[in-house]
C-alpha positions as CSV (number, residue, x, y, z in Angstrom):
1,X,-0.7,13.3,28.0
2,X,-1.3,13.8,24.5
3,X,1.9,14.7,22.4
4,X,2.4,17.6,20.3
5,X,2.2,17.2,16.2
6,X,6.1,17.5,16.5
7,X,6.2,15.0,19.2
8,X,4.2,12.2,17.7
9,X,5.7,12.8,14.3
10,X,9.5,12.0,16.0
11,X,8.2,9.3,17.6
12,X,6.7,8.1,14.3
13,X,10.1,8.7,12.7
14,X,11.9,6.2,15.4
15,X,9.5,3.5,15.1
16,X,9.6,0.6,13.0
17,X,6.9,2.3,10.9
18,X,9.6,3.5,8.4
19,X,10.2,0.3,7.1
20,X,6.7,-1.0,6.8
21,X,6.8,1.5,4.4
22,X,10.3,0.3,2.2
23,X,8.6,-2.9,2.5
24,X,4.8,-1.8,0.9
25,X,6.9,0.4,-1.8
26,X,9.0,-2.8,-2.4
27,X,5.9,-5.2,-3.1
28,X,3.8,-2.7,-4.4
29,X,6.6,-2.5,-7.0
30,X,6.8,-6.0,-7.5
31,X,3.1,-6.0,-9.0
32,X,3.8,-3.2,-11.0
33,X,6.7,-4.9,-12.5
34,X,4.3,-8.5,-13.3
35,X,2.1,-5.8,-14.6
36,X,5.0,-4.7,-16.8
37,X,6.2,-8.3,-17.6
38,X,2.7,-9.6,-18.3
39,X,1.7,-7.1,-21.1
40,X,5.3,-7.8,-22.6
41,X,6.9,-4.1,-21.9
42,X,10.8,-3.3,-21.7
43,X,13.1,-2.6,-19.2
44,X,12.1,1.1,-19.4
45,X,8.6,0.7,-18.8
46,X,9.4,-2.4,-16.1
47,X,11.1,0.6,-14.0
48,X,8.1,3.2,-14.8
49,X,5.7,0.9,-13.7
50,X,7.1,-0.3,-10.5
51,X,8.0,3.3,-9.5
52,X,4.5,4.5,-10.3
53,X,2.6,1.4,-8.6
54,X,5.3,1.5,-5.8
55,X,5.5,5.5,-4.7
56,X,1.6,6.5,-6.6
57,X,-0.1,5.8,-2.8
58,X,2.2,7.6,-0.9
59,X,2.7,10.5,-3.4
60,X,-1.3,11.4,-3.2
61,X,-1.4,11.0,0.5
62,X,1.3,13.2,1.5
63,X,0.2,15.6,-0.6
64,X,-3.2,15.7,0.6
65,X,-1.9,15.9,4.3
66,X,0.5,18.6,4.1
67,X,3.8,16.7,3.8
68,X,6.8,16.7,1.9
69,X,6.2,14.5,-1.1
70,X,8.5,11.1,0.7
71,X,10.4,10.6,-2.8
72,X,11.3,13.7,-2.9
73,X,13.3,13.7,0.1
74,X,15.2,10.1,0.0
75,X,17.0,8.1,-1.9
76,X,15.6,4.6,-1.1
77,X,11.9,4.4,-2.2
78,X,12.6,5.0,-6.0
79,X,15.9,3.0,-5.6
80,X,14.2,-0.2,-3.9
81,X,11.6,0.6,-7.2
82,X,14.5,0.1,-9.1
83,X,15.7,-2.7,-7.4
84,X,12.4,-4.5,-8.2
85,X,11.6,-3.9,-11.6
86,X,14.9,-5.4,-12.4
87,X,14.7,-8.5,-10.1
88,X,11.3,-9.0,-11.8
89,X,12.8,-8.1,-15.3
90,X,15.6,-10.9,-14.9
91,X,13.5,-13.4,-13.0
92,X,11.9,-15.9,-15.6
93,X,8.3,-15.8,-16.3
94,X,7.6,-19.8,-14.9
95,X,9.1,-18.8,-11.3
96,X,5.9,-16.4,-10.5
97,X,3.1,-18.5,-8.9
98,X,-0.6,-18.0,-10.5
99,X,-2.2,-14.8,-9.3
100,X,1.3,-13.2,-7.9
101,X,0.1,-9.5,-9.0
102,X,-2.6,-9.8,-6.9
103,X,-0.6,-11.3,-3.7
104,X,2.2,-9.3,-4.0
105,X,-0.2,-6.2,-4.2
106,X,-2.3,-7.7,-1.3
107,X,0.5,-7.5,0.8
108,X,1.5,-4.0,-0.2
109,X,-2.1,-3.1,0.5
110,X,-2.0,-4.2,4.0
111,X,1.3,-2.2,4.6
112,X,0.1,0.3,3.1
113,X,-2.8,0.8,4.6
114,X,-1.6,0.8,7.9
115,X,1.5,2.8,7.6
116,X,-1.0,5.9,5.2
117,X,-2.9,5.8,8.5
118,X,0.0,6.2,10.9
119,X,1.8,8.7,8.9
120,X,-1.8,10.9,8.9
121,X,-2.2,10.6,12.3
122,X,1.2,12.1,13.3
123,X,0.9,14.6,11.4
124,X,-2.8,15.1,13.1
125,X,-5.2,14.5,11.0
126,X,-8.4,13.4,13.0
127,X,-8.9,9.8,13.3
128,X,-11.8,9.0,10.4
129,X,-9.7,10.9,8.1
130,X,-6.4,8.9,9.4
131,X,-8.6,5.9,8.0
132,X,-9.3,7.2,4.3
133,X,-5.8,8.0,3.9
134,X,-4.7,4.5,4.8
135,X,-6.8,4.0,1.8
136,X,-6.3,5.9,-0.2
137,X,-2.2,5.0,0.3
138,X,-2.9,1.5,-0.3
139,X,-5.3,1.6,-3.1
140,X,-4.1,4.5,-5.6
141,X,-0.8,2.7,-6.4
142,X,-2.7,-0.3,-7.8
143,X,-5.2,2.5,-9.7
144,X,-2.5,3.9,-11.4
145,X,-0.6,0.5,-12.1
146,X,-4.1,-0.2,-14.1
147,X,-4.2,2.7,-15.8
148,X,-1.5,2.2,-17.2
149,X,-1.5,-1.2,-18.4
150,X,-5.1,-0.3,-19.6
151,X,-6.8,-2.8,-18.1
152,X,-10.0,-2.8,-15.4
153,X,-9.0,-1.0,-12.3
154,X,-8.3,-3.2,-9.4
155,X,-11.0,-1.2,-7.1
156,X,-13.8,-2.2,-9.8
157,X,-13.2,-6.0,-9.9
158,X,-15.7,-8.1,-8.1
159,X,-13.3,-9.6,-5.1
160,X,-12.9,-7.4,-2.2
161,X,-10.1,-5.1,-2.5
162,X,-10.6,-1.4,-1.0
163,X,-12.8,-3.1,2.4
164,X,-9.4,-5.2,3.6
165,X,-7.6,-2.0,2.9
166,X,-10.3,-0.1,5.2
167,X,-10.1,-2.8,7.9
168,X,-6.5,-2.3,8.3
169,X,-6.4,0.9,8.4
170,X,-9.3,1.3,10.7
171,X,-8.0,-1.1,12.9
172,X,-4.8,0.6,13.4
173,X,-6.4,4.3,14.5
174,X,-8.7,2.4,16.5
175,X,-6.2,0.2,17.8
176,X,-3.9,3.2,18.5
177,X,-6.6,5.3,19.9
178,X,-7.8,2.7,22.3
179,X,-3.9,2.8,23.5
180,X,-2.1,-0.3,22.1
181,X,1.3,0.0,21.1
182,X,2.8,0.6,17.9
183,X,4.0,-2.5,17.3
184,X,1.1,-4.6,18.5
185,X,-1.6,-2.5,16.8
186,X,0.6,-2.4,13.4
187,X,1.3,-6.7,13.0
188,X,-2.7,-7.2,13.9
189,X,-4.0,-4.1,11.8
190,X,-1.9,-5.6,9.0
191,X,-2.5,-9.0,9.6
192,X,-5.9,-8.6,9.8
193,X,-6.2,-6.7,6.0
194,X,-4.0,-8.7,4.5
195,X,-5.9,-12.1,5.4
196,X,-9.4,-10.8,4.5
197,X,-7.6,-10.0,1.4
198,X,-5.7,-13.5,0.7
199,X,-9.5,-14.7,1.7
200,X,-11.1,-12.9,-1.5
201,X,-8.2,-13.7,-3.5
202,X,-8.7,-17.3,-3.1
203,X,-12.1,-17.7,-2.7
204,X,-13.5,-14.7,-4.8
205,X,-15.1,-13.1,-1.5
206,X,-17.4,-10.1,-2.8
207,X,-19.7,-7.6,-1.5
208,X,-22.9,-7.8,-2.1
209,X,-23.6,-5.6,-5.8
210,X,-27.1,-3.3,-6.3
211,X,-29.5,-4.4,-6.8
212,X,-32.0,-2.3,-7.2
């Protein structure tokens, strides 16, 4: 029986979805705090980056669906922003591992990926579409994060970024469609972008360019 917008979006409410999503605004403003730290900003700008990178995604997707803007509604995204740009800001520099932007982000892209996806599909948007907000949620944080810090957009650099961002995401709708669970379809769609991503991270994995 197929469930009514209303239906699937209460059901989406009650799941454990929510919190993939505290967790991808969390890391997600994580990177945009090492973005922050790494070009030398303030505490001002530590908390304008993180809140940018961390609620960018989410901002453009819900607006393009139809749906109240999340941050808008709720305390907790821009207060776990908050919460992050200061851990970063009082954490020193030598306790970040090489390349932590990019894993914390990774992460974030995974999450957010699958929960732009879900989110899309409650509020039923066909299935292909589902997919490109799932990417679009995952990938504009990081675009704006860049922006900012003028420096080369993450989507541009020669390691795979926006395809583990469309493999979660397409996983999950297909996944869901096919009839796994929520929670099944959610920890592989996640797992599976975020270790094609780890993957490019670490061993530069790239497309092929054009050639001709």
């Amino acid at each position: 029986m197929i469930l009514s917008h209303f239906e699937a979006f209460e059901q989406f409410s009650r799941s454990a979805l929510p919190r993939l999503d505290v967790a991808a605004t969390g890391v997600f403003a994580i990177s945009g705090a090492l973005q922050a730290a790494k070009a030398r900003q303030n505490i001002v700008t530590f908390c304008f980056f993180a809140a940018v990178t961390g609620v960018g995604g989410g901002t453009v997707r819900d607006l393009l669906i139809g749906a109240p803007v999340f941050w808008m509604h709720a305390t907790m995204p821009l207060a776990v922003c908050l919460v992050a740009a200061l851990f970063v800001w009082f954490m020193p520099a030598r306790s970040w591992p090489h390349h932590a932007i990019d894993w914390f982000d990774g992460m974030g892209l995974a999450a957010y990926s699958v929960y732009g996806a879900a989110k899309a599909q409650a509020y039923g948007i066909p299935l292909l579409p589902c997919a490109v907000m799932g990417v679009v949620t995952a990938c504009m944080g990081g675009i704006f994060r860049d922006v900012l810090a003028n420096v080369p957009s993450i989507v541009i650099r020669p390691e795979l970024y926006v395809t583990p961002a469309a493999l979660s995401a397409g996983s999950y709708v297909l996944l869901t469609a096919c009839g796994m669970g929520l929670v099944p379809a959610t920890t592989l769609a996640f797992a599976a972008g975020f270790m094609l991503r780890g993957a490019a991270i670490r061993h530069g994995l790239n497309l092929p360019p054009y050639r001709r």
